[in-house]
ZAMARGU-4260 file (C-alpha; in steps of 0.2 Angstrom, whole numbers, plus 5000, padded with zeros to 4 digits):
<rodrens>
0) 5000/5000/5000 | 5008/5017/4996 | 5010/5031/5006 | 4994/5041/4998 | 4982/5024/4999
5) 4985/5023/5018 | 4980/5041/5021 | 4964/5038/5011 | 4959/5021/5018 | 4966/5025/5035
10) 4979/5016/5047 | 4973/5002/5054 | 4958/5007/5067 | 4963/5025/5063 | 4951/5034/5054
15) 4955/5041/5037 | 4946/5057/5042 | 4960/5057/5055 | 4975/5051/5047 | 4991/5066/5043
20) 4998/5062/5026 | 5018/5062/5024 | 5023/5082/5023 | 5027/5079/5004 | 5009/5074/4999
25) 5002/5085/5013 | 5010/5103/5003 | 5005/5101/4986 | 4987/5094/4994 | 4983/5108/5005
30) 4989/5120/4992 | 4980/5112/4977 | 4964/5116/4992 | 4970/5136/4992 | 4971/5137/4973
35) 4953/5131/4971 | 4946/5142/4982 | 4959/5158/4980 | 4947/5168/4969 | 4931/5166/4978
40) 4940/5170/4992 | 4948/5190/4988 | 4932/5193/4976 | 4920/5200/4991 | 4936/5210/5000
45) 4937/5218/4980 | 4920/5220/4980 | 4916/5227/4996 | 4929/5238/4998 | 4928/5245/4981
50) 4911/5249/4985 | 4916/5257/5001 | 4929/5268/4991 | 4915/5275/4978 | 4907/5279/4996
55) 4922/5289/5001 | 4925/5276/5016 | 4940/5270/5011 | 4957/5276/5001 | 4960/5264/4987
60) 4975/5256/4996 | 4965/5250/5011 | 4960/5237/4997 | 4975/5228/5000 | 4974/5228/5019
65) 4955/5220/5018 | 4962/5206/5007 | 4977/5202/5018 | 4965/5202/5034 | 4952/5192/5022
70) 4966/5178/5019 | 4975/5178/5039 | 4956/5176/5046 | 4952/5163/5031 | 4967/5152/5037
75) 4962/5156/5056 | 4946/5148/5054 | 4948/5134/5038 | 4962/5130/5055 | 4949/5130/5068
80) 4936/5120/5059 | 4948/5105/5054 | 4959/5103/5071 | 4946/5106/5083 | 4948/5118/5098
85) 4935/5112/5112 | 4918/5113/5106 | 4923/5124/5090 | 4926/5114/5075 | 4917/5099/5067
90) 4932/5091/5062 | 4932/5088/5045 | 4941/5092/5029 | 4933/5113/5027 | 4940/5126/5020
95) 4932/5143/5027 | 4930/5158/5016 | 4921/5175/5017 | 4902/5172/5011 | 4895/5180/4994
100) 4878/5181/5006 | 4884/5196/5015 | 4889/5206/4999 | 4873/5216/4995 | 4869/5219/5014
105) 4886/5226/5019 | 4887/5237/5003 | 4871/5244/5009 | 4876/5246/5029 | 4890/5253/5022
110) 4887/5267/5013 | 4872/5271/5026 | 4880/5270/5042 | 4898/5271/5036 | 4911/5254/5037
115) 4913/5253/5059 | 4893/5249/5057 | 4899/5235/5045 | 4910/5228/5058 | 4899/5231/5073
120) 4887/5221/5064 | 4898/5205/5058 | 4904/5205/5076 | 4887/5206/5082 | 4880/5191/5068
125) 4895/5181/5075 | 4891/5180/5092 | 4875/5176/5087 | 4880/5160/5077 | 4890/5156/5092
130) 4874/5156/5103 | 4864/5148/5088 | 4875/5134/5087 | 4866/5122/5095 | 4851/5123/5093
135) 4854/5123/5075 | 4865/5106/5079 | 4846/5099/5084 | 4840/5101/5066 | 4851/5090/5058
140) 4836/5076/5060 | 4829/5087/5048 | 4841/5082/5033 | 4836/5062/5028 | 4847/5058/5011
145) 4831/5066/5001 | 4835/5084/5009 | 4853/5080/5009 | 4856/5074/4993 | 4844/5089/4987
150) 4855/5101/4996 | 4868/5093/4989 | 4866/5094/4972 | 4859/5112/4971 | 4875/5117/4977
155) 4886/5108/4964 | 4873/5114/4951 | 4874/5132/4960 | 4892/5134/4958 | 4894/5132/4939
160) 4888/5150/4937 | 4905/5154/4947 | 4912/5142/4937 | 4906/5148/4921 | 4914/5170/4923
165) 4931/5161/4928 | 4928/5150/4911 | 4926/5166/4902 | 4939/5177/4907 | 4931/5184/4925
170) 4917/5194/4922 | 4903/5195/4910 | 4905/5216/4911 | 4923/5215/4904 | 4927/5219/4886
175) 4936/5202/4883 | 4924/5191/4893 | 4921/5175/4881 | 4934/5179/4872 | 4940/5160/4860
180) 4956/5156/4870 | 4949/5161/4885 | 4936/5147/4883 | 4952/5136/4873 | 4963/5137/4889
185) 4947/5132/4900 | 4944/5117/4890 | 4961/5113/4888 | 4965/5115/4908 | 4949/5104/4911
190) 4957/5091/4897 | 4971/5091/4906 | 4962/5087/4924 | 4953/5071/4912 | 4970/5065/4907
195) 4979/5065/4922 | 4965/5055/4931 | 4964/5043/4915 | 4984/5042/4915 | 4993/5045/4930
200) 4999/5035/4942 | 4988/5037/4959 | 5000/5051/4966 | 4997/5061/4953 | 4980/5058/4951
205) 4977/5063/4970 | 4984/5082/4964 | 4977/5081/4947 | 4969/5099/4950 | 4984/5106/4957
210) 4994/5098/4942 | 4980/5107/4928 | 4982/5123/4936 | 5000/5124/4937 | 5001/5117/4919
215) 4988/5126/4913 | 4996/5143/4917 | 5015/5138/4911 | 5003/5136/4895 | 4995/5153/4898
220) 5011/5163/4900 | 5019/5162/4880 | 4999/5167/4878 | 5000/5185/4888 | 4985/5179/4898
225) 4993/5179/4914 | 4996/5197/4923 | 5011/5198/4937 | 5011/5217/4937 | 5006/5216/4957
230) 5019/5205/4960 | 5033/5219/4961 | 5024/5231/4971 | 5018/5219/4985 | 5027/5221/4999
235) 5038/5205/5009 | 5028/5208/5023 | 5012/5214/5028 | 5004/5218/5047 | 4985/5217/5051
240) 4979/5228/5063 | 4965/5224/5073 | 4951/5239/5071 | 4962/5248/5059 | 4946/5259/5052
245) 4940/5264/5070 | 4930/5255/5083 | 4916/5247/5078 | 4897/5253/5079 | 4882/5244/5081
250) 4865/5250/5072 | 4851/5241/5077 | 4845/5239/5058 | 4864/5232/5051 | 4863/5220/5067
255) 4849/5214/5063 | 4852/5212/5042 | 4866/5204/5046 | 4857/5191/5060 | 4849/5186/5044
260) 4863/5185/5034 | 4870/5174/5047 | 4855/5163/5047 | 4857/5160/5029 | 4877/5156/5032
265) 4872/5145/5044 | 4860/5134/5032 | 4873/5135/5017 | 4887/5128/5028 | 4876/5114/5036
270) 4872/5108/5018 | 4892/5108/5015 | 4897/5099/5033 | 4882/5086/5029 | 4892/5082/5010
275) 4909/5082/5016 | 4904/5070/5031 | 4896/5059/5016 | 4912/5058/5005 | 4923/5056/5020
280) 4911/5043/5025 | 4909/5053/5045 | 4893/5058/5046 | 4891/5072/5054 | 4882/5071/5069
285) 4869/5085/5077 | 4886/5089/5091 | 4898/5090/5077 | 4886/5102/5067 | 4885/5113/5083
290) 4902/5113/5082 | 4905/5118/5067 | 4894/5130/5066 | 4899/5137/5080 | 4918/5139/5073
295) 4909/5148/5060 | 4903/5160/5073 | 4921/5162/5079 | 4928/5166/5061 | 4915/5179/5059
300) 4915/5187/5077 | 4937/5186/5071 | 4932/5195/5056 | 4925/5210/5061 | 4939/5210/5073
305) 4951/5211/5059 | 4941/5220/5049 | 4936/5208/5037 | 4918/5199/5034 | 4906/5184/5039
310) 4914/5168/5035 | 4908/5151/5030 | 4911/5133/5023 | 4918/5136/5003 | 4909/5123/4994
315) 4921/5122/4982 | 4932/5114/4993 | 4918/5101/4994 | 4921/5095/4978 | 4940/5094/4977
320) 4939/5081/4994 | 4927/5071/4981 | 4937/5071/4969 | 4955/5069/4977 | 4946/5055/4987
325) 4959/5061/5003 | 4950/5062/5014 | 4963/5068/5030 | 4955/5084/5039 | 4974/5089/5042
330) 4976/5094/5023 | 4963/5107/5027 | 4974/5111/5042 | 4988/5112/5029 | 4980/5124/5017
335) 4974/5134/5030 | 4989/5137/5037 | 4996/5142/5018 | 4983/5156/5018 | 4991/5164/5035
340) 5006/5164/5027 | 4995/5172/5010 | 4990/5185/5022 | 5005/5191/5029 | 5016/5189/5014
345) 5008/5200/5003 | 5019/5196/4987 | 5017/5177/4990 | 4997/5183/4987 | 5000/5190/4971
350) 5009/5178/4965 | 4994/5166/4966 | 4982/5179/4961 | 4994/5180/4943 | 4983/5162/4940
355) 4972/5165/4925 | 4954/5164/4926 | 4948/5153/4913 | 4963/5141/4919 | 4951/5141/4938
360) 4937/5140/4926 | 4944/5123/4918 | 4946/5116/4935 | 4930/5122/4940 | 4920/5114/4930
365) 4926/5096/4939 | 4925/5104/4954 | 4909/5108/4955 | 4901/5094/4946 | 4908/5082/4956
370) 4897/5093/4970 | 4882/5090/4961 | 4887/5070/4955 | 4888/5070/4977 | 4871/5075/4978
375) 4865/5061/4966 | 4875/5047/4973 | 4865/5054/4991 | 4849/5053/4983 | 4851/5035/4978
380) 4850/5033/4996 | 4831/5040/4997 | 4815/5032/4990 | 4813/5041/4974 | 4794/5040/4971
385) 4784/5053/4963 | 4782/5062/4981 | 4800/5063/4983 | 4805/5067/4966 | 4794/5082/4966
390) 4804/5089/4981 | 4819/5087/4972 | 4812/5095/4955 | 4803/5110/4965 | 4820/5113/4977
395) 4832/5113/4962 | 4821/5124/4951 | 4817/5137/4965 | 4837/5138/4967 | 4840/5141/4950
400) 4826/5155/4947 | 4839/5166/4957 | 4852/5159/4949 | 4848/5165/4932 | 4854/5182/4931
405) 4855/5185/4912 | 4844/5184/4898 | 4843/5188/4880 | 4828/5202/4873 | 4820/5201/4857
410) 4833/5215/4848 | 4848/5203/4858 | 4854/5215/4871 | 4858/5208/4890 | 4845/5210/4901
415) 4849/5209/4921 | 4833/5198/4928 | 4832/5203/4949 | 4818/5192/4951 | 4815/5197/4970
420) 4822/5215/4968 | 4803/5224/4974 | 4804/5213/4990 | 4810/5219/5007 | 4828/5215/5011
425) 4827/5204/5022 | 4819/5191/5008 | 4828/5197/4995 | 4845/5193/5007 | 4840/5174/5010
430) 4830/5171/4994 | 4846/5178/4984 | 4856/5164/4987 | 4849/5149/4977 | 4858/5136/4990
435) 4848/5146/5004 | 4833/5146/4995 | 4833/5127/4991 | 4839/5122/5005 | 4824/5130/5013
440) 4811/5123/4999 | 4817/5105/5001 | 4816/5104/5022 | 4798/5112/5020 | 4792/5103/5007
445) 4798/5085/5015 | 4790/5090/5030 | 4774/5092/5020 | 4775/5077/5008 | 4784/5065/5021
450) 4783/5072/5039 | 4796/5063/5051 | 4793/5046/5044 | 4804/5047/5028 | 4818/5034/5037
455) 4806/5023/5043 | 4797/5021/5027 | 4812/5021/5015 | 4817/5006/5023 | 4802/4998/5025
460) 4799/5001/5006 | 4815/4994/5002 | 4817/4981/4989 | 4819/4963/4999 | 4832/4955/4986
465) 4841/4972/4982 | 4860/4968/4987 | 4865/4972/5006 | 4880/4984/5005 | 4895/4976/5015
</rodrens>
């Protein structure tokens, strides 16, 4: 058995959840974790905080200080979640990033209150999680494998809109987004993803995202689609200072949009804990999800210390554990300890940030459909009869109506569809987010079609001679 097998199928009565790989598999594993989730993870610090500059709250260069404090905070709480600190942490392969939830909230506390009410409030949304933590931990007997799987597969499905402005070139607003070798070098980095796991010996296969990124861009260099301009003007070393815009303020209306916010985080990152703890084959039990939740709590209420944002479970993360099939929490531990170094070494950030888009995009696409693929496998776990189908059909298409953004209109001009954009914030802020959104759709509509007795009767209902798995 080689070195990488034993990490994946455990030491003997170790299990493989809780195995630590050798340090020369363990590097380019927790890095390969950092590059997947690298852009998602500086986008809301640029978005936010070149919103906040328009609003004449900050000076241009504080950007750079709220994506330094984004990445030390990240690798804090992607830490805290897979080692486990008392009753923080669910102990599992998670990487924590700030939330896209928050974004449109924020903005608007922001510009109406100024960026200390920001703060106040993500302090104020993360003790709240903290406080929440357990008796969202009891819900968990609320998500059978039909929710589950549900959940699941909305968030695979979800993501390939992410997936899809990486594939492009970054942004459907851009003059070049679509451009053909943008879309070549997606399809080519994705190619290389499906060779290496058709050819390579298991090592490689284990890194095969890591290997396609890193490919991908030597390829993208000769091509002038990589940009190291940043490179040279980063600094060696960078300092986060904690409540470097002022002290925080608390306005009653931002605590309270951002409460819901935290709600919604909460519900994503339980959807994300319940698939990881299927592909690791550790079911997440309603303690575990208390704790995790709870060391979602203490990354947020650590942001708004550090002047940075809410954070929660990246669910692209989710697919790369599928897909890797290591399942060792301590390769989280390892990637998160790569981002503190990103955050204090500011040069080391832009060197990763020089990663072209449609090369993310390439690898994004496996990603992200290995989410989804995770959903089905879950699913084949439920009775799939026309009751249970329809939750499944009704969930995934209520998800995607927020999800479509961009239409086409009769003369074929863009035209932004903001389905819920006449509703108060508060819906518009949970509804928004198509993981939220079906999430919520598939637990009410079980309860409705099934009540409590989903187990009971899927095992009941059951095929007698179907095969028994070992």
């Amino acid at each position: 058995m080689s070195l990488i097998d034993t990490f994946r199928t455990g030491r003997k009565g170790t299990h493989p959840v809780d195995d630590v790989p050798p340090l020369a598999q363990l590097v380019p594993l927790g890095l390969q974790h950092v590059l997947a989730m690298y852009a998602g993870a500086v986008a809301v610090p640029l978005i936010v905080g070149g919103a906040m500059v328009g609003a004449g709250q900050l000076e241009r260069g504080d950007i750079v200080h709220l994506i330094m404090a984004d990445l030390l905070v990240a690798g804090i709480a992607t830490i805290l979640q897979a080692v486990g600190v008392g009753p923080f942490g669910v102990r599992l392969p998670l990487m924590q990033g700030v939330t896209f939830a928050a974004v449109g909230p924020m903005i608007s506390i922001g510009t109406a209150h100024g960026i200390t009410a920001i703060y106040g409030s993500v302090i104020a949304s993360g003790v709240f999680m903290i406080l929440a933590a357990p008796f969202f931990g009891r819900l968990i007997r609320f998500f059978p494998p039909l929710v589950t799987g549900t959940i699941i597969l909305i968030i695979g499905v979800s993501l390939m809109r992410v997936a899809a402005g990486w594939f492009g070139g970054g942004t459907a607003l851009g003059p070049d987004f679509g451009a053909p070798r943008a879309i070549a070098m997606a399809f080519g980095t994705l190619l290389i993803v499906v060779l290496l796991e058709r050819f390579a010996p298991p090592s490689i296969r284990r890194i095969s995202v890591l290997c396609a990124l890193i490919l991908g861009t030597l390829i993208a260099i000769p091509l002038g689609m990589t940009d190291w301009s940043g490179v040279g003007e980063a600094d060696w070393v960078g300092v986060v200072t904690p409540f470097q815009f002022g002290m925080p303020t608390f306005e009653i209306s931002a605590v309270i949009a951002m409460i819901i916010v935290a709600i919604v985080v909460m519900t994503e990152t339980t959807g994300d804990m319940i698939a990881v703890g299927e592909i690791v084959d550790r079911p997440v039990t309603p303690r575990g999800l208390a704790d995790g939740l709870r060391a979602d709590g203490a990354g947020t209420l650590l942001g708004g210390i550090m002047n940075t944002f809410p954070y929660t479970a990246f669910a692209q993360n989710v697919g790369l554990v599928a897909m890797s099939g290591v399942r060792s929490r301590h390769v989280a531990t390892c990637a998160g300890v790569i981002l503190v170094g990103l955050g204090l070494v500011p040069k080391l950030a832009a060197v990763v940030e020089g990663v072209p888009q449609p090369v993310l995009g390439g690898a994004g696409i496996a990603l992200f459909g290995m989410v989804a693929a995770t959903g089905i496998r879950t699913l084949s776990k439920a009775r799939l009869d026309n009751g249970n189908i329809l939750v499944v059909a009704i969930s995934l298409g209520v998800a995607m109506l927020t999800e479509a953004k961009i239409s086409y209109s009769a003369d074929g001009t863009n035209v932004v569809l903001d389905l819920y954009a006449r509703f108060p914030d508060w819906f518009q802020t949970i509804f928004h987010s198509g993981i939220s959104a079906g999430a919520i759709t598939a637990i009410a509509l079980n309860l409705l079609l099934n009540g409590r007795r989903e187990p009971r009767e899927q095992a009941q209902d059951e095929p007698q001679d179907q095969p028994q798995d070992q």
